[in-house]
MIVEX-600811 format. One line per 2 residues: number of its first residue (from 1); for each residue x, y, z of C-alpha. Coordinates in nm, 4 decimals, padded with zeros to 6 digits, m for minus. Layout:
N
NUM	X Y Z; ...
END
This chain:
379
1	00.0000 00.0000 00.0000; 00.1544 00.3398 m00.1064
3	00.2421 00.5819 00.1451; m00.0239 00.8400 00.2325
5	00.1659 01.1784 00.1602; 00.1972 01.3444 00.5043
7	00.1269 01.7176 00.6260; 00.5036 01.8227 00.6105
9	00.5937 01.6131 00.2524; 00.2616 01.8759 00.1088
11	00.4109 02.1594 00.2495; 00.7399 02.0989 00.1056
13	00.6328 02.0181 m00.2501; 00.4332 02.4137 m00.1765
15	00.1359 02.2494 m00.2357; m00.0110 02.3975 00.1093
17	m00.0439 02.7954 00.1539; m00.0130 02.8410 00.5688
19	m00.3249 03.0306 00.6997; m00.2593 03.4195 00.8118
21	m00.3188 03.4898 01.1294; m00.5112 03.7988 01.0421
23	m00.7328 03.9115 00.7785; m00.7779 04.2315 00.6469
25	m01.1459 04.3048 00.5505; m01.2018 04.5792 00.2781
27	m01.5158 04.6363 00.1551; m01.4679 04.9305 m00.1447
29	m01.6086 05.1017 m00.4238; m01.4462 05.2965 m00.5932
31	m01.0899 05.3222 m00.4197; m00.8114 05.2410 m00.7310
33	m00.6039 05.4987 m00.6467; m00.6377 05.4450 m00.2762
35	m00.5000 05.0372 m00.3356; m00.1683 05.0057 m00.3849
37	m00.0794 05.2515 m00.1298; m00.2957 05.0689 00.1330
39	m00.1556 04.7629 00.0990; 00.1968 04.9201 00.0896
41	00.1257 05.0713 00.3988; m00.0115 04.7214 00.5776
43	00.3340 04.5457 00.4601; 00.5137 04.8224 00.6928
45	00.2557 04.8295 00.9849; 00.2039 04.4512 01.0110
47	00.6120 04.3374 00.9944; 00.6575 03.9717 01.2045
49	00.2404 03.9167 01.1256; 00.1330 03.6373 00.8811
51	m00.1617 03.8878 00.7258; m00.3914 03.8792 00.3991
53	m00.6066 04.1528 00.2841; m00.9582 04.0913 00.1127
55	m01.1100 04.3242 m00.0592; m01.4319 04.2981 m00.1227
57	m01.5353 04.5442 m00.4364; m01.8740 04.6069 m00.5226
59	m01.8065 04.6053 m00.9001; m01.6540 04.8979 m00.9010
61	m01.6769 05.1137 m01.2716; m01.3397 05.2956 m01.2026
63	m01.1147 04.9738 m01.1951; m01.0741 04.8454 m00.8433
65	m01.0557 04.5266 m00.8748; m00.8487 04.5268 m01.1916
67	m00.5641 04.6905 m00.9492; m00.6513 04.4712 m00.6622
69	m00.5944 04.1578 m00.8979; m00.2623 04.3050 m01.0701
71	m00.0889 04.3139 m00.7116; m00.2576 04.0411 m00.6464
73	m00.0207 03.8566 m00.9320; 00.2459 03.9706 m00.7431
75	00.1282 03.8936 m00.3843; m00.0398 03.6226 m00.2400
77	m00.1358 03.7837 00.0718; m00.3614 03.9945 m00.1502
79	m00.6920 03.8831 m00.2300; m01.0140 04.0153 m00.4064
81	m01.4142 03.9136 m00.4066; m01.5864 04.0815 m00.7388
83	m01.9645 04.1518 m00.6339; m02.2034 04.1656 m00.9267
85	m02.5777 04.2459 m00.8277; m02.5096 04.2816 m00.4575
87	m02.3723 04.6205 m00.2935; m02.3374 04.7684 00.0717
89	m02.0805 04.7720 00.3038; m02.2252 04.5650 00.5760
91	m02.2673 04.2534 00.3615; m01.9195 04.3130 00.1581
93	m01.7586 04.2737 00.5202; m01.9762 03.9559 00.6172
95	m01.9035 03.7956 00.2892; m01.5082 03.9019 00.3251
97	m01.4776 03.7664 00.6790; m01.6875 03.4400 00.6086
99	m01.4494 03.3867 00.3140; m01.1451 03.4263 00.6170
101	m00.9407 03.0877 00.7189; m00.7486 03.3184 00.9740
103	m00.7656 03.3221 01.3514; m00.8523 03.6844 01.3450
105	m01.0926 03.9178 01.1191; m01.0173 04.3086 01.1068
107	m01.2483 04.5591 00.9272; m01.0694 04.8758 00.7594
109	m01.1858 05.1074 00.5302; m01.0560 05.1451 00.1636
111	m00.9912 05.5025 00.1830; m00.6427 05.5410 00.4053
113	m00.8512 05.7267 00.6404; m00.8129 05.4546 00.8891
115	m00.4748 05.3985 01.0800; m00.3767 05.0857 01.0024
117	m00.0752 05.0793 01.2930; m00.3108 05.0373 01.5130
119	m00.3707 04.6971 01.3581; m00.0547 04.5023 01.5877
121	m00.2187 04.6956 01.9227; m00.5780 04.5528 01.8527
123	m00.4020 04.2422 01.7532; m00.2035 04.1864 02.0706
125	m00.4548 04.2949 02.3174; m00.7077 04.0413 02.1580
127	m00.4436 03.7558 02.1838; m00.3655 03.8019 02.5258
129	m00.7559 03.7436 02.6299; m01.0185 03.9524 02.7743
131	m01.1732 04.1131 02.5006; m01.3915 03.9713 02.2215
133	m01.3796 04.3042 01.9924; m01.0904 04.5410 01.9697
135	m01.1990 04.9298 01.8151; m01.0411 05.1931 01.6924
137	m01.2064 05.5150 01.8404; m01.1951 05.8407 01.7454
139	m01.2986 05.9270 02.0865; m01.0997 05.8084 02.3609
141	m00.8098 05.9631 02.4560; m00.5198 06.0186 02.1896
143	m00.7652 05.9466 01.9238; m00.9349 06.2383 01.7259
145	m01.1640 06.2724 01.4295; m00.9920 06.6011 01.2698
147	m01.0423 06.3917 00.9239; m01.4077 06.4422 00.8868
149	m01.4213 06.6291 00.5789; m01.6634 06.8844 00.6977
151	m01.8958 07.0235 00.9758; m02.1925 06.8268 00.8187
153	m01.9984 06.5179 00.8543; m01.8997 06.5768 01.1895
155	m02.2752 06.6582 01.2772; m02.3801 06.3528 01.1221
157	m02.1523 06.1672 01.3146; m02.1808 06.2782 01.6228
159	m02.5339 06.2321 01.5910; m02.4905 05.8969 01.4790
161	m02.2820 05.8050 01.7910; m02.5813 05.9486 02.0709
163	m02.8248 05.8313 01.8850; m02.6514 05.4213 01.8878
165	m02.5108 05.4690 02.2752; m02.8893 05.4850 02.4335
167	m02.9832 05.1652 02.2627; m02.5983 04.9953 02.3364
169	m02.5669 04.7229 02.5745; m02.1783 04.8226 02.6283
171	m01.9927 05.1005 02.6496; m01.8580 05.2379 02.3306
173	m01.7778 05.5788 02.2724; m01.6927 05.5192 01.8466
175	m02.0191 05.2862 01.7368; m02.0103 05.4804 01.4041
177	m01.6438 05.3516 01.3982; m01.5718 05.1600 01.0779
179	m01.2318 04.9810 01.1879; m01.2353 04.6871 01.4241
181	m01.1285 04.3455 01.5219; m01.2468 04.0396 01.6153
183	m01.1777 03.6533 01.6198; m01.2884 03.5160 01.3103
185	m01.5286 03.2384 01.5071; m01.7221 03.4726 01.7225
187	m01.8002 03.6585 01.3805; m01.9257 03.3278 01.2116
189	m02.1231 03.2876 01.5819; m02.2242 03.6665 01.4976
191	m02.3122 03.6450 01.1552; m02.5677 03.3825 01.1521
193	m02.7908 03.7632 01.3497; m02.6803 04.0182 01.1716
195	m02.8986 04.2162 00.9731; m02.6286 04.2372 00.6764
197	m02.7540 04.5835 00.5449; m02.6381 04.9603 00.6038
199	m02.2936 05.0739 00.6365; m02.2623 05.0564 01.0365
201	m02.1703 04.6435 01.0707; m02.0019 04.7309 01.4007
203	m02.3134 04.8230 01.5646; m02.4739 04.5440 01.4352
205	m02.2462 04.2811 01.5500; m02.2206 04.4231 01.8915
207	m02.6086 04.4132 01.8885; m02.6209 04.1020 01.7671
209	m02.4754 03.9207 02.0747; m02.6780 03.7584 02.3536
211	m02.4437 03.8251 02.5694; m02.2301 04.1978 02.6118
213	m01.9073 04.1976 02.4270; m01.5622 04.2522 02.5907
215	m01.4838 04.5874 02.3903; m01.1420 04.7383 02.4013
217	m01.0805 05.0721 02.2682; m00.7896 05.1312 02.1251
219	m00.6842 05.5193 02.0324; m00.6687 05.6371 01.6853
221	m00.6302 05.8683 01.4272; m00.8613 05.9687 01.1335
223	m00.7017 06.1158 00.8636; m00.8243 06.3382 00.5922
225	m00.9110 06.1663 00.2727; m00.6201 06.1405 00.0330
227	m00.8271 06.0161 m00.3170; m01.2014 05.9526 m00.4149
229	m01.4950 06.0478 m00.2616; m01.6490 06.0058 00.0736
231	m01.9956 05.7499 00.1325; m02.0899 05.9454 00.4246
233	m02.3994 06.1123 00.3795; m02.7731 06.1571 00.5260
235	m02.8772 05.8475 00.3564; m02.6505 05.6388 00.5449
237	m02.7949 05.7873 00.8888; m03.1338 05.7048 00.7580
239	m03.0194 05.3640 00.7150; m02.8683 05.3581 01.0469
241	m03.2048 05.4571 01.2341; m03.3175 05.1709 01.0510
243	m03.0904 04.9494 01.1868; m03.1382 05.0468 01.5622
245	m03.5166 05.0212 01.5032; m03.4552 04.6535 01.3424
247	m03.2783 04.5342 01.6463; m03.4784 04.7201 01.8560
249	m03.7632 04.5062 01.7283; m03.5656 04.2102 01.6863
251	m03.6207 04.1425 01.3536; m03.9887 04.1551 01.3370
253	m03.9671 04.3574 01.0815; m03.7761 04.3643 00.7350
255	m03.5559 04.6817 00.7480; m03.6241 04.7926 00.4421
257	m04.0240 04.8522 00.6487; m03.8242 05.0839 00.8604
259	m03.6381 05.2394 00.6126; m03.9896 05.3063 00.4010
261	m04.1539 05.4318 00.6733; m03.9002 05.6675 00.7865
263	m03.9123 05.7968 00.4202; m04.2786 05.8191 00.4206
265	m04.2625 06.0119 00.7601; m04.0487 06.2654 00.5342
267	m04.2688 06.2207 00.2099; m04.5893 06.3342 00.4939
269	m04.3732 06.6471 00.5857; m04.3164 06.7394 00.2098
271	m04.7623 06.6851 00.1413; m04.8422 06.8796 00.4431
273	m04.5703 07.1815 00.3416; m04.6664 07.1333 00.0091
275	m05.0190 07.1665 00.0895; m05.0066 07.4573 00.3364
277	m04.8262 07.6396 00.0703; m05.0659 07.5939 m00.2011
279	m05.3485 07.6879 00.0590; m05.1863 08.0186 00.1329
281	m05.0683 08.1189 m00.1905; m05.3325 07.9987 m00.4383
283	m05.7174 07.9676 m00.4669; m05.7462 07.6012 m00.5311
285	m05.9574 07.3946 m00.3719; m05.8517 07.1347 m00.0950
287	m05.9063 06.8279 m00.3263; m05.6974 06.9931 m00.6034
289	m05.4298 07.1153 m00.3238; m05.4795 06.8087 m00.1987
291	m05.4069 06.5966 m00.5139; m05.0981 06.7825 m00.6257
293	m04.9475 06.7747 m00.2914; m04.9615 06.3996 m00.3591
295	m04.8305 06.4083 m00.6580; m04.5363 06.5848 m00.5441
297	m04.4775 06.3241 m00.2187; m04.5383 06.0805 m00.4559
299	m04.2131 06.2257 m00.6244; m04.0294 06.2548 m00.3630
301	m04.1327 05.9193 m00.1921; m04.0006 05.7662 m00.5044
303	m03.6802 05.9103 m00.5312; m03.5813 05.8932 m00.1978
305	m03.6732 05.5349 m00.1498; m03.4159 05.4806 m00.4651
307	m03.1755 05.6453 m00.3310; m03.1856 05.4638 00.0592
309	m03.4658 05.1810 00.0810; m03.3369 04.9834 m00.2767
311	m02.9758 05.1463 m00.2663; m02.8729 04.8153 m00.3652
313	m03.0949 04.7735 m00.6579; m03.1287 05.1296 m00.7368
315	m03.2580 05.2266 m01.0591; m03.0961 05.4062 m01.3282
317	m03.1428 05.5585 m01.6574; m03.4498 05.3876 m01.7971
319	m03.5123 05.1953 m01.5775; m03.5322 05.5352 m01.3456
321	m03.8266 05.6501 m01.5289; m03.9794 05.3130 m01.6131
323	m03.9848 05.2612 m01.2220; m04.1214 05.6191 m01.1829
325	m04.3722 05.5536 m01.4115; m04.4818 05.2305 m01.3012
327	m04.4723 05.3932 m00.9438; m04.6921 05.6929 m01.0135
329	m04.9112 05.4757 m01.2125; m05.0179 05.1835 m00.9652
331	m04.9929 05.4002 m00.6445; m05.2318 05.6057 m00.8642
333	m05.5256 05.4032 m00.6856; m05.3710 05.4807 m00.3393
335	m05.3920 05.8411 m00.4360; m05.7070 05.8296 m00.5473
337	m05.8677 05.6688 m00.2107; m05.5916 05.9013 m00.0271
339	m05.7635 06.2246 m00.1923; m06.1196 06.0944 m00.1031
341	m06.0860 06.0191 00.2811; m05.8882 06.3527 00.3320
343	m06.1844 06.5193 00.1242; m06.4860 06.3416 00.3429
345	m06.2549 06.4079 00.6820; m06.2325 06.7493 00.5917
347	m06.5907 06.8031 00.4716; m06.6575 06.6558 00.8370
349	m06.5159 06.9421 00.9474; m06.1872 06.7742 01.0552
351	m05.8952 07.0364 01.0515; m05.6924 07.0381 00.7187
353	m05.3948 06.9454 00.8723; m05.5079 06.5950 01.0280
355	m05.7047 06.5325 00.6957; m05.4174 06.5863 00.4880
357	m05.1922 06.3817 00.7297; m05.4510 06.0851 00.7277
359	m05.4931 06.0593 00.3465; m05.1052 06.1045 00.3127
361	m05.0209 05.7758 00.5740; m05.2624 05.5714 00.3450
363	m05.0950 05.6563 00.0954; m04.7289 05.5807 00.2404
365	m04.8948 05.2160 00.2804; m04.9879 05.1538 m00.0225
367	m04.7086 05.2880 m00.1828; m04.4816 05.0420 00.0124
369	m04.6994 04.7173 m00.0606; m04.6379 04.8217 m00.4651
371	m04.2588 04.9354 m00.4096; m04.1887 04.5737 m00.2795
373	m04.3787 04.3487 m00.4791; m04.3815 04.5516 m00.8484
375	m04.1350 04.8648 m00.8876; m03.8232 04.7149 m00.7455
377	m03.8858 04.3678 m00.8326; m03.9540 04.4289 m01.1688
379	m03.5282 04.5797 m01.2315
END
């Protein structure tokens, strides 16, 4: 009977790559020019570490995953997942990690903001035991946050950050931080509850457990933006409060409900403005004031709900105004029985305002029954 070839006799043929001890999550879009010097800049701050990075590109038009692959040639500690027909960051880190063999996961972003020699600190303090998730805060001591690109972003933030630490079962002073580590097995214990959508996994995972995690956080810097664009913007905190109320209803509820509703909240602002408006500077009636403010939170509804409910099937060019139409069209009925209950409230001598409002939510309703089973489904 032939020998069977042992462990060792595989290893010395190079027939068996040794598993890192760290991997390197980035989830990107976008980010060729930021590449080459991130990895560059991991080589220097993880010296004495067997590391890999992963990025995980979201099919990126400018050529990220063209330069990911052409260092890749020259690096096997550099690999790259190609997403076609699935964005966001929260499930490009789940699917990076889950794709990990390494004892340890860290998630960095793709834009050098993050200091990545803070990566052997985390490292160590996780190895030595008594902490499940190292952090990198901009809000402890020695850390600061001076590369926020602007005073909106730094409102948005800090926003961000109150808003997550009444709901948090830890203390935390960075949830809205995007750089962390972990052990690779309590994420696959983890991921099984996450909700996989949004750009804020952190929070997520740390909401996810059943029991409080061990958090350690660890000082750093975050720098200005050297190349590309930032992805911080309103609709991400809109798709934050979504998350929060997800886990605060633990899971009942499809986030993308939460994420409609908080736009239709907004789209009942916009009818009742609109409304008002017409009522002060015109001498329609209410059911014609009432029908184009409507048509104009119809509008907006639609747009918006592009833009943050189906940002990962968001349509474009035709498809935009196919949607649009299709939207208008079928939600047409909803408007119509909106329009009539405000119009029979009102002749009841129910105040324009709660009318309006009334007609409006029935409207938000329907619209989201059609947006989920016609307009988005149809792409």
């Amino acid at each position: 009977m032939p020998d069977t070839p042992t462990h060792n006799s595989y290893a010395a043929a190079g027939s068996v790559r040794v598993s890192p001890v760290l991997s390197v999550i980035v989830p990107c879009f976008n980010e060729r020019p930021n590449v080459a010097p991130m990895i560059a800049q991991l080589d220097a701050a993880l010296g004495g570490i067997a590391w890999e990075v992963i990025y995980v590109d979201d099919n990126s038009p400018d050529g990220t995953t063209r330069e990911v692959r052409r260092i890749a040639q020259l690096d096997s500690r550099v690999r790259c997942i190609r997403r076609i027909g699935r964005h966001g960051l929260a499930s490009a880190v789940i699917e990076g990690a889950l794709s990990s063999s390494a004892d340890y996961v860290a998630v960095i972003d793709g834009d050098l903001q993050h200091d990545e020699t803070r990566l052997p600190v985390m490292l160590n303090a996780l190895r030595a035991g008594g902490y499940d998730i190292a952090v990198a805060s901009r809000h402890v001591e020695g850390g600061d946050n001076a590369g926020l690109s602007s005073r909106f972003r730094h409102v948005l933030s800090d926003g961000g950050i109150w808003l997550a630490q009444a709901f948090l079962p830890v203390r935390l002073t960075d949830p809205m931080s995007g750089f962390f580590m972990l052990p690779r097995v309590l994420f696959e214990d983890l991921a099984r509850e996450l909700n996989g959508q949004g750009f804020k996994i952190l929070l997520d995972l740390v909401l996810s457990s059943t029991a409080p995690l061990r958090v350690l956080e660890v000082p750093a810097r975050f720098r200005e933006r050297a190349a590309g664009e930032s992805k911080m913007d309103a609709l991400v905190m809109v798709q934050f409060a979504g998350l929060l109320l997800d886990k605060i209803f633990g899971g009942l509820l499809p986030l993308r409900f939460f994420s409609f509703a908080l736009v239709g909240a907004l789209g009942i602002i916009v009818h009742l403005v609109v409304l008002g408006l017409l009522r002060q500077s015109t001498t329609l009636g209410f059911e014609t004031g009432q029908a184009l403010a409507t048509l104009v939170a119809m509008i907006f509804n639609f747009q918006l709900n592009n833009a943050i409910t189906y940002r990962d099937q968001r349509l474009k060019g035709p498809r935009l105004w196919r949607g649009l139409l299709l939207f208008m069209v079928v939600c047409g009925f909803g408007a119509i029985a909106n329009v009539g209950i405000a119009k029979v409230l009102y002749e009841q001598h129910t105040t324009w305002t709660v009318a309006g409002g009334i007609g409006a939510m029935i409207g938000v309703v329907w619209n989201y029954a059609v947006s989920a089973t016609l307009v988005w489904r149809a792409r």
